[in-house]
N, CA, C and O of each residue as an XYZ file, in Angstrom:
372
protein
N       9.331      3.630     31.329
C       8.981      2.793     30.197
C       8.514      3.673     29.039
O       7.495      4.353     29.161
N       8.939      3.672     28.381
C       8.882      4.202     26.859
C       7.462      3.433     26.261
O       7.101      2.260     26.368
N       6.825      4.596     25.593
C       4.991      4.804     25.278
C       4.998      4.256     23.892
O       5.593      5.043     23.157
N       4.755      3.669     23.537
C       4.918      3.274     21.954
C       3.250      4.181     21.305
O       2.286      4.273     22.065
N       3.210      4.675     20.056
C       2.476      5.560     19.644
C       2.372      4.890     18.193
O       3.271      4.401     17.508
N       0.919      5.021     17.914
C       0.561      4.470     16.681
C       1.122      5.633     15.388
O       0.252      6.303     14.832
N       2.020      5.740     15.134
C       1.941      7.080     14.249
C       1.471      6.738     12.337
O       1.921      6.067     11.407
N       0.713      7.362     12.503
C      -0.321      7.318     10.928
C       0.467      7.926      9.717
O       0.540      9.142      9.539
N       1.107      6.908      8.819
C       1.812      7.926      7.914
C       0.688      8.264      6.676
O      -0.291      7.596      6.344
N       1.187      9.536      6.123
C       0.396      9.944      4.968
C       0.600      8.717      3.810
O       1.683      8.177      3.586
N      -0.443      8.454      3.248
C      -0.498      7.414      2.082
C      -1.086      7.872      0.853
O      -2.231      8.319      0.779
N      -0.124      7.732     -0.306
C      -0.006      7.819     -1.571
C       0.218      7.203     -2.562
O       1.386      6.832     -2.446
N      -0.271      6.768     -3.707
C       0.116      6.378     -4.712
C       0.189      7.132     -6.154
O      -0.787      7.675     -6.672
N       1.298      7.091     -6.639
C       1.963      8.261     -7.940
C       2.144      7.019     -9.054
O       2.270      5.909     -8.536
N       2.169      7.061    -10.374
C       2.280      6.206    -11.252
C       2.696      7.422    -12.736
O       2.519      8.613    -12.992
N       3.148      6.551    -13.209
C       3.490      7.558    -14.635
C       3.799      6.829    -15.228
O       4.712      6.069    -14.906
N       2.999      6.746    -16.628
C       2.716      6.020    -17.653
C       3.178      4.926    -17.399
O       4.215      4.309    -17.642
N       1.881      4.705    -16.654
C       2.077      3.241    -16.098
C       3.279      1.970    -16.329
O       3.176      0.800    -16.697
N       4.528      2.884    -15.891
C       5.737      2.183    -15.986
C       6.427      2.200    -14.899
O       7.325      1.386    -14.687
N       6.059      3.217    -14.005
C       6.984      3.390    -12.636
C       6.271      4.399    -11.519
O       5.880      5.560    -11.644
N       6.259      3.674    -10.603
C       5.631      4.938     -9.251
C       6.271      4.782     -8.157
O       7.234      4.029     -8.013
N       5.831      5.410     -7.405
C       5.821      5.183     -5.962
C       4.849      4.921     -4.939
O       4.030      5.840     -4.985
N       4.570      4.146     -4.089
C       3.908      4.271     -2.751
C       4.368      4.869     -1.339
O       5.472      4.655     -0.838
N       3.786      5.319     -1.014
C       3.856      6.277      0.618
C       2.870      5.615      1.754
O       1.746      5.199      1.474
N       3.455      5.570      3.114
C       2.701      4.965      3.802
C       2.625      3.488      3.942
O       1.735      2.874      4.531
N       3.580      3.024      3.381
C       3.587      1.348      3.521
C       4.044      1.244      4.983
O       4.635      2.014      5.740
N       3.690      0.361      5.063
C       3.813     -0.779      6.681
C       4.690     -2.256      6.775
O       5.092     -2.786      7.810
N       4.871     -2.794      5.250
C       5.295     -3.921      5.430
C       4.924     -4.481      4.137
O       3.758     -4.507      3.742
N       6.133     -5.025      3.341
C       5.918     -5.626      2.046
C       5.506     -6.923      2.385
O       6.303     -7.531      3.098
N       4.537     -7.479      2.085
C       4.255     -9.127      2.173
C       4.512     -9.884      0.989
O       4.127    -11.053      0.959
N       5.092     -9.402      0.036
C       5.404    -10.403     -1.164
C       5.637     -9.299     -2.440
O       5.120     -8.250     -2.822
N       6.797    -10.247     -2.876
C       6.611     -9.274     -4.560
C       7.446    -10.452     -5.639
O       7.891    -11.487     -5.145
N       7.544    -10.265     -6.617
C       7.538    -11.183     -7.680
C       7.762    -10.390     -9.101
O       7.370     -9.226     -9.191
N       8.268    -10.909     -9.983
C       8.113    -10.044    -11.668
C       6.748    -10.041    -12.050
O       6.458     -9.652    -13.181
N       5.863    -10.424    -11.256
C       4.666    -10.495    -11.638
C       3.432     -9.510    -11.019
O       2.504     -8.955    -11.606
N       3.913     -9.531     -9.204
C       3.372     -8.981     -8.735
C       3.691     -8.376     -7.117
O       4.252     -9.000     -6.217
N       3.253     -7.237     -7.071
C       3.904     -6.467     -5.386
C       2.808     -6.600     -4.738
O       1.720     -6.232     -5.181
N       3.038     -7.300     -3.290
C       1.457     -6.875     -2.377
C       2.294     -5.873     -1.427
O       3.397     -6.138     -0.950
N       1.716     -4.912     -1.274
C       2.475     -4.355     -0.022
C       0.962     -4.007      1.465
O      -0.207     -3.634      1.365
N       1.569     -4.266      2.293
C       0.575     -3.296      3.629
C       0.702     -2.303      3.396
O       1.759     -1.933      2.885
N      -0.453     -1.306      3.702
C      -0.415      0.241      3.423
C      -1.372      0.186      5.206
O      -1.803     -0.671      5.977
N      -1.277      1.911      5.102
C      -1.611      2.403      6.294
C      -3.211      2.222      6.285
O      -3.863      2.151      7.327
N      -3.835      2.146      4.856
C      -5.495      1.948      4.212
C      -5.602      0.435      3.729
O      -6.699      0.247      3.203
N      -4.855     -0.623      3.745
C      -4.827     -2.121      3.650
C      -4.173     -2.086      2.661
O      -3.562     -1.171      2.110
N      -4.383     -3.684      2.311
C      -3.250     -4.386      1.199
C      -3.811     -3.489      0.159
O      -4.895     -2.934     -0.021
N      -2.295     -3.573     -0.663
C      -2.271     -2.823     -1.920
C      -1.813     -3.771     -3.176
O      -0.583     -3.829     -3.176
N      -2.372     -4.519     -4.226
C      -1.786     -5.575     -4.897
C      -1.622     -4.865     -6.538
O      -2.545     -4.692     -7.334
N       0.125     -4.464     -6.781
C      -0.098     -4.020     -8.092
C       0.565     -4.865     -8.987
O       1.796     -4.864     -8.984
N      -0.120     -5.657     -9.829
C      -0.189     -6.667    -10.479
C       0.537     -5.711    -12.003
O       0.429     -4.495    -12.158
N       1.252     -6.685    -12.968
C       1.803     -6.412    -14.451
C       2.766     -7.352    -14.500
O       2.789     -8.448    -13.941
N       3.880     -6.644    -15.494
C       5.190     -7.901    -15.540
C       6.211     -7.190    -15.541
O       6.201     -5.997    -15.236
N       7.344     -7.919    -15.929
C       8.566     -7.133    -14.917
C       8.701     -6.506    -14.463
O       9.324     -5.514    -14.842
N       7.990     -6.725    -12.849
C       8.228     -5.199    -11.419
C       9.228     -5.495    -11.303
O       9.844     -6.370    -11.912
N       9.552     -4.833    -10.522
C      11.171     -4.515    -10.193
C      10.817     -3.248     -8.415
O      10.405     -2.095     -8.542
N      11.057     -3.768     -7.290
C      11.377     -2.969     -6.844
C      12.540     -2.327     -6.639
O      13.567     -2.959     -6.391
N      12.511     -0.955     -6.722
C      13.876     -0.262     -6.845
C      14.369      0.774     -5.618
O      15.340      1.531     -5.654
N      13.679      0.636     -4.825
C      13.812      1.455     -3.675
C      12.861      0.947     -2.749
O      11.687      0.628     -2.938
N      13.742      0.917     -1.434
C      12.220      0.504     -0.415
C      12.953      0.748      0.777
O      13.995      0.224      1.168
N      12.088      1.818      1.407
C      12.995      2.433      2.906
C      11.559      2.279      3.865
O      10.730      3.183      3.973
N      11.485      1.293      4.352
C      10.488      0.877      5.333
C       9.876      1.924      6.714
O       8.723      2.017      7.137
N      11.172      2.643      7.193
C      11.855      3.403      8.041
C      10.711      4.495      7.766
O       9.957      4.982      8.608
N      10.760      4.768      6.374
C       9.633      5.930      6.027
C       8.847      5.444      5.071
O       8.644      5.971      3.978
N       8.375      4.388      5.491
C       7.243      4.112      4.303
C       7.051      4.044      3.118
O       5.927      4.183      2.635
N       8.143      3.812      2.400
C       8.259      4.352      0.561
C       8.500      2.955     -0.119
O       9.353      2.175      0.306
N       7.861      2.742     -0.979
C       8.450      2.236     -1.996
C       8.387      2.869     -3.423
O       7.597      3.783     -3.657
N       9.210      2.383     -4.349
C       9.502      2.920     -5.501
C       9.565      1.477     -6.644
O      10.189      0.470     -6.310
N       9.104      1.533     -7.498
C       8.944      0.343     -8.325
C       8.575      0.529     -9.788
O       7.911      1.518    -10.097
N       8.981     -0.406    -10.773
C       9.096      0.099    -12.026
C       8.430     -1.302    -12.467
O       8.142     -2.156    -11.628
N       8.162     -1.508    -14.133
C       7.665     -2.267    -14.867
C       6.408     -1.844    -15.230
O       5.872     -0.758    -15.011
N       5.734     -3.411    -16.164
C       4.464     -2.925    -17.086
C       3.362     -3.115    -16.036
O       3.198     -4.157    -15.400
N       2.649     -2.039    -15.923
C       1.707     -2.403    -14.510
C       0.459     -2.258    -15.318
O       0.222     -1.337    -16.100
N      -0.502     -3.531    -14.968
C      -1.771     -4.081    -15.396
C      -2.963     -3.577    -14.532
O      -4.038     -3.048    -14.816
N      -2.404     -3.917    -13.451
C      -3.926     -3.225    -11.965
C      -3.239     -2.613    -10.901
O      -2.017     -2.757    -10.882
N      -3.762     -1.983    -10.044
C      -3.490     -1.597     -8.875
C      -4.749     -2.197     -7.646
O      -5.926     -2.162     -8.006
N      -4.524     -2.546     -6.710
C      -6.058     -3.324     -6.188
C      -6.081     -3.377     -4.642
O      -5.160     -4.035     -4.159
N      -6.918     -2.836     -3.799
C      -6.641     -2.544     -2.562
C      -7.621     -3.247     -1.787
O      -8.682     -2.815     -2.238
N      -7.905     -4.110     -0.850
C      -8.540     -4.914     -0.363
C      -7.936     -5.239      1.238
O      -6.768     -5.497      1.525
N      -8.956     -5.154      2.049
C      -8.229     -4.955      3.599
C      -9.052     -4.410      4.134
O     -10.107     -4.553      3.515
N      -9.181     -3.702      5.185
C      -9.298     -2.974      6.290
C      -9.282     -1.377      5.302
O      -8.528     -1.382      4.329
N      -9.962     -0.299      5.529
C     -10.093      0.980      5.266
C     -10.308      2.231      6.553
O     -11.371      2.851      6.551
N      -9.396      2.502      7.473
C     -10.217      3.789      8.044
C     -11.530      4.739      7.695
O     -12.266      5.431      8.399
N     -11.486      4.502      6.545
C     -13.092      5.841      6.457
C     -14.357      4.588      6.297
O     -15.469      4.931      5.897
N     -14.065      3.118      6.649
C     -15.629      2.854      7.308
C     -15.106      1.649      7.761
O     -14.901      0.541      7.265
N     -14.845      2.531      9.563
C     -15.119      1.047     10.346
C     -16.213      0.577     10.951
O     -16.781      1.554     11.439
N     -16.697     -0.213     11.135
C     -17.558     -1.113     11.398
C     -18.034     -1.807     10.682
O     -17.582     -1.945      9.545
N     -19.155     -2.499     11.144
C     -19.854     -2.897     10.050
C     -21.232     -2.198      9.833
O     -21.719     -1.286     10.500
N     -21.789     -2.888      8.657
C     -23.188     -1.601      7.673
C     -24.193     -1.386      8.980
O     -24.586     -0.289      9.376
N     -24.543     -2.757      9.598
C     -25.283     -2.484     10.785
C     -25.275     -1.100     11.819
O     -26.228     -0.416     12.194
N     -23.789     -0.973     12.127
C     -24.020     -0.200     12.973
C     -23.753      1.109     12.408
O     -24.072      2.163     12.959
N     -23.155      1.011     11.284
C     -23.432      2.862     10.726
C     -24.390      3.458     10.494
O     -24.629      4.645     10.272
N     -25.233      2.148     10.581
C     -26.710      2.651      9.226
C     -27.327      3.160     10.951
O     -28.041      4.162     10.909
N     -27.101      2.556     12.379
C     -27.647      2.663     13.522
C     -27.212      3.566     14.321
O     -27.465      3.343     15.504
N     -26.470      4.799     14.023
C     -25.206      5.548     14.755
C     -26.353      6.435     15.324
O     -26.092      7.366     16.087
């Protein structure tokens, strides 16, 4: 039986003049729109909000997306690896 393995991709976000970037490390697009991209990242949802996005590349396989338009926010909300738990028990380690 074949071991299935969590493998952690490196996660990035690149932008240039705020007209076009890329993300690294995605997991799974959950929605996108001319308005707005949520994608899963390997560090939680990633919501980059403006107007006419456009995704223009998206290879799941390796984690990438590539996307263009007028981008307003970038906004990450989810789950974070660098603090799990909760305040209780860090503040108690």
């Amino acid at each position: 039986m074949e071991e299935k393995r969590n493998v952690v991709r490196p996660h990035s976000v690149t932008w240039k003049d705020r007209k076009q970037g890329s993300v690294t490390g995605v997991t799974d697009v959950i929605s996108f729109d001319e308005n707005c991209v949520v994608l899963e990242t390997e560090l939680g949802t990633l919501t980059v909000k403006g107007k006419n996005m456009h995704v223009g590349r998206l290879t799941l396989e390796q984690g990438e997306v590539e996307m263009d338009g007028e981008i307003d926010s970038i906004v990450y909300s989810g789950h974070s690896p660098a603090r799990k738990g909760s305040l209780i028990k860090r503040m108690f380690r």
